[in-house]
C-alpha positions, 0 to 999 in steps of 0.5 A: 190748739193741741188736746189736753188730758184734761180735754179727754177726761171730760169728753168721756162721758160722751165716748163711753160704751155702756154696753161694754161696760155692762156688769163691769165695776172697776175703779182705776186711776190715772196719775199724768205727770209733765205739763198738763198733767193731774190725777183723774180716777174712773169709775165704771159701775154696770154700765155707768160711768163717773170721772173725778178729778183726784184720786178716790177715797177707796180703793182702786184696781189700777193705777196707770202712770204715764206722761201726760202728753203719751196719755194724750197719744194713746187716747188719740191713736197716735201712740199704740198702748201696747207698744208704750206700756212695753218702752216703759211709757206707762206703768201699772200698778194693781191690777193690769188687765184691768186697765186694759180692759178699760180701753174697750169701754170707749169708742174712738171720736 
């Protein structure tokens, strides 16, 4: 059985650095196209985190575009974020060191 995004979004919680995220509030969404494939939004407030299925009622500081098998690469180290976002892979709009931020809020299973 092969992992989803699906699978990731909602092992989140579980993976999430509280300390790393401590004073943070951002919102960034991600739009995972192909199969498997959905919107989900983030939230990070101070140290908590929320996952929505969706895309939020307000704004957002990022919005991140990929596949969603590279999103499932990326999340489980078979494919470097860097490397996908330089071939065109992923696509930011807003803010983009926001998204990159995000990765360091969560600890690698």
């Amino acid at each position: 059985m092969s992992v989803t995004a699906q699978d990731i979004f909602s092992g989140m919680k579980e993976n999430f650095n509280e300390d790393a995220a401590a004073g943070v509030s951002a919102t960034i969404a991600y739009e995972l196209s192909g199969d498997f494939g959905g919107v989900w939004t983030l939230r990070v407030q101070d140290g908590a985190l929320q996952v929505d299925e969706g895309l939020p009622s307000g704004n957002v500081d990022a919005t991140v575009r990929m596949d969603a098998s590279d999103f499932v690469k990326v999340a489980t180290g078979e494919l470097n974020p860097m490397t996908a976002f330089m071939s065109g892979k992923i696509r930011i709009s807003g803010d983009p060191m926001t998204a990159q931020k995000f990765q360091d809020y969560f600890r690698r299973p």
